[in-house]
Each structure stands twice: as C-alpha cells, then as structure tokens.
C-alpha positions in Angstrom: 0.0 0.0 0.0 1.2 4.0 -0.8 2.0 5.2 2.2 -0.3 8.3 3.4 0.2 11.6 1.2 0.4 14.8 1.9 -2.1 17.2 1.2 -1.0 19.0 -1.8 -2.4 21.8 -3.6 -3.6 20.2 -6.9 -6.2 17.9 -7.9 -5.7 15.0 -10.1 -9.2 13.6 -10.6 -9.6 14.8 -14.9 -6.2 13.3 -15.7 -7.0 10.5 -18.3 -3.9 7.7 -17.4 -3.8 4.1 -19.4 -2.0 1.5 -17.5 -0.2 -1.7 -19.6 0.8 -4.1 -17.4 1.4 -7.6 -18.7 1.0 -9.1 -14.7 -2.7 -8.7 -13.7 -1.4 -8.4 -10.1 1.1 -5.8 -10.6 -1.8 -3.9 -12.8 -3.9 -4.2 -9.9 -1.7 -3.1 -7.3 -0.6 -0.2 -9.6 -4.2 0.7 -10.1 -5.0 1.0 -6.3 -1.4 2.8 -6.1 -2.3 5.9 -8.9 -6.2 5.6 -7.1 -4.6 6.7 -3.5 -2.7 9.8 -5.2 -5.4 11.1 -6.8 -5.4 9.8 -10.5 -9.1 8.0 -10.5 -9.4 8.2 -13.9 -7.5 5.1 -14.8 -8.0 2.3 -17.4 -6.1 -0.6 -17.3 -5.0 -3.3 -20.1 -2.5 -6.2 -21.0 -1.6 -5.9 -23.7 -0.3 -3.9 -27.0 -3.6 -4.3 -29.2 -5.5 -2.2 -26.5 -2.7 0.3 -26.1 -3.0 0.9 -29.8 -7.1 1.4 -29.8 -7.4 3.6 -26.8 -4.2 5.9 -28.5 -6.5 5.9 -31.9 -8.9 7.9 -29.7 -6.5 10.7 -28.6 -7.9 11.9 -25.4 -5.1 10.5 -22.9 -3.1 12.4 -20.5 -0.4 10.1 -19.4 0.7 6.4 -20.9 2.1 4.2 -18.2 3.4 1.4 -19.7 5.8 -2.2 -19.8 8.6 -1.7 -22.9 7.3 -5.8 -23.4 3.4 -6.7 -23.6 2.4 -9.5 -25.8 1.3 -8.7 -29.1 4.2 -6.5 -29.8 7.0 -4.0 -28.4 6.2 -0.7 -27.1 9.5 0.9 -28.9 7.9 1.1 -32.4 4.8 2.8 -31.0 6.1 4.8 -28.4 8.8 6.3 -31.7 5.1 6.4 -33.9 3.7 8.5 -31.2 6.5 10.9 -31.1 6.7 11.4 -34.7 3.2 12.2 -34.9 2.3 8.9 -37.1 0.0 7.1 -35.0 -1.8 9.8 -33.0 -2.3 13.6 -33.6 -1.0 14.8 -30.2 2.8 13.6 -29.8 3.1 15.1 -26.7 1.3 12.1 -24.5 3.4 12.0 -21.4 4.8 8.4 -21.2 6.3 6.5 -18.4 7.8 3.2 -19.5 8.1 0.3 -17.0 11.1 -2.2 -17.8 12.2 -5.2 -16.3 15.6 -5.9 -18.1 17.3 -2.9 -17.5 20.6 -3.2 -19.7 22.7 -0.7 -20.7 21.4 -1.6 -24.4 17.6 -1.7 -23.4 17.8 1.4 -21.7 19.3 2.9 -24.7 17.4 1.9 -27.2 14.3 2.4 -25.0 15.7 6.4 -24.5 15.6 6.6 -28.3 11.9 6.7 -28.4 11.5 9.4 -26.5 9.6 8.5 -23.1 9.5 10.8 -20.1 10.4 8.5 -17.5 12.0 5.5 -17.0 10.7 3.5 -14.1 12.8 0.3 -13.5 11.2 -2.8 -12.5 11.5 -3.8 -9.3 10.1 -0.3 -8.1 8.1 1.1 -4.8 4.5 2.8 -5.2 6.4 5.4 -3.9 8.8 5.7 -6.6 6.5 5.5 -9.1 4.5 8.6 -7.5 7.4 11.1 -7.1 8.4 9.9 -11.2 4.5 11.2 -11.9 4.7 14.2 -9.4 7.7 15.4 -10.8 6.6 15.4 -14.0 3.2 17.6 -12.9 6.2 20.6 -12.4 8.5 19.9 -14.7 8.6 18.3 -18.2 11.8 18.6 -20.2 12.0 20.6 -23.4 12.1 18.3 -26.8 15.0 17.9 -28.8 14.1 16.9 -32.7 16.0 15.3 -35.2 15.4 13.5 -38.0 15.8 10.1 -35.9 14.5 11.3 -32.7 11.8 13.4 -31.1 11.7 14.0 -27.4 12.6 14.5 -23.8 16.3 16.6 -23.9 18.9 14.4 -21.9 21.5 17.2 -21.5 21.7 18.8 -18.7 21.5 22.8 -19.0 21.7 22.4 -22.4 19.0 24.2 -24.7 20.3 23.4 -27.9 21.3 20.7 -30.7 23.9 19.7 -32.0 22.7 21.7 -34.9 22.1 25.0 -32.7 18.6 24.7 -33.1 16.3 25.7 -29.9 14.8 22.5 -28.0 11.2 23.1 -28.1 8.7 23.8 -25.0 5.8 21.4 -25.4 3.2 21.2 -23.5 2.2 19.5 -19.9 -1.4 18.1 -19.3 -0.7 16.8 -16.3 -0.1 20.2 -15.2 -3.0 21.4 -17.4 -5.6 19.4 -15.8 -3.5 19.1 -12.1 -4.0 22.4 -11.2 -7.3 23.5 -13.3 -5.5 25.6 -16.1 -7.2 24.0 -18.8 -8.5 26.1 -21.7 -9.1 24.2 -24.4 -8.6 27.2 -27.2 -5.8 27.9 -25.6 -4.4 24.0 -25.1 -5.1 23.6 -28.4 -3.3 26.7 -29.8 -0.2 26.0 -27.9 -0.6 22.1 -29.3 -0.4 23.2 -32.5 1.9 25.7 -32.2 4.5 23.3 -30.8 4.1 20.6 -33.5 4.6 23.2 -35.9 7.9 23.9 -34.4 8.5 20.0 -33.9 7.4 19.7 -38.0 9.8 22.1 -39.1 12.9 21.2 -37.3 12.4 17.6 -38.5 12.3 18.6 -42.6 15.4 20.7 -41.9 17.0 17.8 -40.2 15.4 15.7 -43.3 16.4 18.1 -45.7 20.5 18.4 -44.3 20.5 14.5 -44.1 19.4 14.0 -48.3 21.9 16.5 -48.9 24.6 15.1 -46.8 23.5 11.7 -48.7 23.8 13.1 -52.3 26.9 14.9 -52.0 28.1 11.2 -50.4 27.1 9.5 -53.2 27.4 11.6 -56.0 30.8 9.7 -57.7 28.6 6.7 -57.7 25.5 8.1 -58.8 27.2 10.3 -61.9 29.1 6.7 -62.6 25.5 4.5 -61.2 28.5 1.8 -60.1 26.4 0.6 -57.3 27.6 -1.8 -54.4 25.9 -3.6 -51.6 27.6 -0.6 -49.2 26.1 2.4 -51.6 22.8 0.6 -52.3 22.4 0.8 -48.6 22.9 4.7 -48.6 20.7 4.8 -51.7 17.6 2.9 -49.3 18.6 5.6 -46.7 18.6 8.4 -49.1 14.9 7.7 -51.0 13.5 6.9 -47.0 14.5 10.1 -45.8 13.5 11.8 -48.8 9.8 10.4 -48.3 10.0 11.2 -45.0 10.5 15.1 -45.7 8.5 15.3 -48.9 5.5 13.5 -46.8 5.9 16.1 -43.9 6.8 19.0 -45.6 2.8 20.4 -46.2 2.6 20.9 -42.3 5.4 23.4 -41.9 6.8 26.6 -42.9 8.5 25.3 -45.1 5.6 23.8 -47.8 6.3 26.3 -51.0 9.3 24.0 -51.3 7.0 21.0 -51.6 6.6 20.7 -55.2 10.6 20.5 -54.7 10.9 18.0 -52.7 8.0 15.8 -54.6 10.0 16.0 -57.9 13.0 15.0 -55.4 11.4 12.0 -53.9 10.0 11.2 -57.5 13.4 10.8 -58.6 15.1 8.8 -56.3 12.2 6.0 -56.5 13.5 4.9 -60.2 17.0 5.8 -59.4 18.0 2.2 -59.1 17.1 2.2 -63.3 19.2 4.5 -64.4 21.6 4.5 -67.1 24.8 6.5 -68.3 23.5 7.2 -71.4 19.4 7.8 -70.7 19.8 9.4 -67.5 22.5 12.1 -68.0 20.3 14.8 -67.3 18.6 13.2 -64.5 21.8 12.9 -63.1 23.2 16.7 -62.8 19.4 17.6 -62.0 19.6 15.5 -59.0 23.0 17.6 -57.9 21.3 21.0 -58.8 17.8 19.8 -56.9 20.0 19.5 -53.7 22.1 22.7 -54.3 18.3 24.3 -54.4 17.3 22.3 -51.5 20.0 23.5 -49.5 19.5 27.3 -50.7 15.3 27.0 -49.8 16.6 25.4 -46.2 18.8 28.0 -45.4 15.9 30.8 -46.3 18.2 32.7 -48.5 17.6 34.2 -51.7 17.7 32.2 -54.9 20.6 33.4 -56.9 19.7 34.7 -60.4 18.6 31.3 -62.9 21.6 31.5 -64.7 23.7 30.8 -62.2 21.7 27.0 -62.0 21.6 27.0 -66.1 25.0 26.7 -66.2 25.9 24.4 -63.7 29.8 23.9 -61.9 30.8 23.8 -65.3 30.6 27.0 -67.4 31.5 25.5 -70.4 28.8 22.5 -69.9 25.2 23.1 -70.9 21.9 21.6 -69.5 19.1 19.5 -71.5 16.2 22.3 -72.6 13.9 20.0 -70.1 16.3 20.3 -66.6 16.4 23.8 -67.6 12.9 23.9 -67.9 12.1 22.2 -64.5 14.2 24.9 -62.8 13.0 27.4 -64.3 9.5 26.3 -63.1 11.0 25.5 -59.2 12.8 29.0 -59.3 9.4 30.9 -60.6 7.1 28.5 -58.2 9.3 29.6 -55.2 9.3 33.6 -56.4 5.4 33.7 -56.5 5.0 32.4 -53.0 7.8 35.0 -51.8 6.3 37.8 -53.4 2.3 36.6 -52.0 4.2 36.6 -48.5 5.6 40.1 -49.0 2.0 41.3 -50.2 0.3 39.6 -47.3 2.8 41.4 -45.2 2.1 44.5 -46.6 -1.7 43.9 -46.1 -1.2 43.1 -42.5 1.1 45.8 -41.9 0.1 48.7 -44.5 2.6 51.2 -42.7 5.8 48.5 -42.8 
C-alpha cells in the first residue's frame, strides 16, 4: 500500500492515465497505487492491441506502460507517437516500466522518446514522485530526424545543430491544477508541432543532402555496391519522409521540390549512363536548391543553375525547364508573402 500523502495543492481527478501491465497483479496493485494519489481516472490493459485502440482515440493524458506486452514491443509505438504517425497529439506523457534494465535496453528504449524510466522492481512510492515530478517539470524536446523527445542534456537548450529545444506542453499540469482552456491548449498544441514539423524537414532536408553529396561519384558513374545501395535505401526513405511532412510546416512552398525529389530517387536504381545524363546533374542541382530554400536565403539569379559547376557544360532544354519552373514557383510564394505582409502591416 502508498503510504499516506500529503495534502498537496492540486487535484488529479480529470487526468486520463492508461495503464499496460502484462501481470494482472502488478496492474492491480498499480491501479490502487495511482487511485490513492489522486489519479481515479485510470483504465487498465494487458496488452499492445489495447494500447494501440485507446491511442487511436487521442484523449489521454499520461501512458504508463511495460517496454514488453504480448502482441508486440512498445519501442515502435512509443517512436510512432513521437513522430506524430500514430496519433495527432505527440506530446502524450509516457512513463515506461522495464524489467531488463541493460545498458542496451535502456538505450534503445531512450531513443523513443519517453519521459520516465521507471525500472522494474520499483516502490509505489517511486513510481508517484516519477509522476509528481513530471506535474512541475517536463523537459523541453530535442528533434531530429531520428529522434523526437525529452532533452537528456543537462543545462543544455540546444542541438547539435544549434537549433532551440522546443517547450511542449504539460497536461498533467493542465488538468492538475485547473488551467485548462481548451482554445488555448489547443493553440499551444499546434503551435509546438509546428515547431516539432519544421525542425524535423530541416533535419530531413541536411540528411538528403549530406547523402547526395556522399554518393554523388557513384551516382554520376551509377557503379552501385551492396555498401552504396544501402545509402541509396537511406537516401529515398529520408526523402519520403521530408516530402511526406513538408505540407505541415513553414516550409511547404518548397513542396513541389521535394515531390520532384522524392519522384526521382524511386527509379533511381534504373538508371543509365546514357538515358539518365540529365537526370543525373538535376539531382545535384535539386540539392544545391534544397539546400539554398533550407537556409531561407535568396535564390541566386537562374543563370547561375543554367549553367551548372561547369561553365562551359550546358543543361538538357527539359532540366532547364524544371528549374526554371522551381525557381518561378518559389518567387510567386515570396512575393504573395511580401504582399500579405504589406496587407497586414500597410505602414511596414
């Protein structure tokens, strides 16, 4: 049994908490355990299947939950969460129970981006103070294009990148001490994915460059190996991955860039010397153009794409005619921002 609790100034009884507990016991005992400190609003389950229907509904608070529950693992979904994949909210505050605490398992488990990390055999007590401290303090998310979550560093509020860790918000805090306004929760929702959307396509967008510049003596030669087919998979997942996200951020008048990116690289396994030449150097210019829209800098003038690295070496009329049409596209939406600016601001 908890032992007693101290009054405390917050009530707990709106919080919506799923428990997935493989041992009906230990769900039982946990059940009674969150039921003393204040969390009544608790549903309880065995296994994955469940987990995955009550998620689909999107009204939960706070997932407490075993890393292993038959039917599946709780890494995949826990990452699917975070990422925005498998429900609309990624911000779900998850505690993950796990028996085989290895230095591996706790790393890989980390890498999915839970809150807390309860480790099995642990006290009621133990359990509450994870939960209550969570109620004050939730740690900022770091985003990258493998990871989105809870920052590990200590006192450190940026990437490796420089980019800002995000504030996200806290429903346990929310609904603990009756500051829920649902305009406002929802505002600050999206406003936070938003931020979370558009660090990952920069992190997308810098990892398909990174790739292309990597394998660009074997794609201008298409000599492909077992070790550069593998970057090639990598390359054409991450460039669905940003082309697929892309329409939810700031960034979506480079979409119909990306699309003609990702449309690319899904026949680039076909390609030949002598039928893909200009597919080829488009493919280096498409990432030079990338790179440019990324870094929110102004195009250069279209001459300087027309002619390439090599002066003296002249495009197909059809590459030059696809960036002419990216370069226009990506004008037009600059200059309807600029207007819209203008409107909003007549004396700016």
């Amino acid at each position: 049994m908890l032992k007693e609790i101290e009054k405390r100034s917050f009530a707990l009884g709106k919080v919506k908490v799923l428990l997935a507990e493989p041992r009906t016991q230990l769900r039982r005992d946990l059940t009674t355990t969150l039921n003393e400190f204040g969390l009544r609003n608790v549903e309880q389950t065995g296994n994955l299947n469940k987990v995955h229907e009550r998620l689909a509904i999107g009204d939960l608070d706070l997932l407490i939950c075993d890393t292993v529950l038959p039917e599946g693992d709780l890494r995949d979904l826990l990452k699917s969460v975070r990422f925005g994949e498998t429900i609309s909210n990624p911000f779900l505050i998850v505690i993950t129970l796990i028996s085989d605490p290895t230095a591996e398992t706790l790393r890989e488990m980390m890498a999915c981006g839970p809150d807390a990390i309860v480790v099995k055999p642990f006290t009621p007590e133990q359990l509450i103070e994870r939960i209550e401290s969570l109620i004050h303090h939730r740690k900022r998310f770091a985003v990258t294009a493998d990871y989105v979550g809870p920052e590990r560093r200590q006192g450190n509020r940026k990437d490796n990148d420089g980019r800002e860790t995000i504030r996200v918000p806290n429903p346990l805090y929310i609904k603990a001490f009756g500051t829920e306004d649902l305009a406002i929760t929802k505002r600050a929702n999206d406003t936070a994915i938003t931020h979370i959307n558009n660090q990952m396509v920069e992190s997308y967008a810098q990892k398909s460059i990174e790739l292309i510049t990597e394998l660009h003596p074997t794609i201008s030669k298409l000599n492909w190996t077992e070790k550069t087919l593998g970057k090639l998979n990598e390359l054409r997942a991450t460039s669905f991955d940003l082309n697929k996200r892309i329409a939810l951020t700031d960034y979506k008048s480079l979409g119909g860039l990306t699309t003609t990116l990702d449309r690319m690289l899904n026949n680039i396994h076909k390609w030949t010397t002598d039928e893909n030449k200009g597919d080829i150097k488009l493919l280096s210019i498409l990432s030079e153009i990338l790179q440019r829209g990324f870094d929110r800098s102004e195009l250069p003038p279209v001459e300087s794409y027309l002619k390439g690295k090599d002066e003296q070496e002249e495009n197909s009329p059809e590459v030059n005619e696809i960036i002419r049409q990216k370069i226009r596209k990506k004008s037009a939406a600059a200059k309807k921002k600029k207007e819209k600016t203008h409107e909003l601001n007549p004396s700016g």
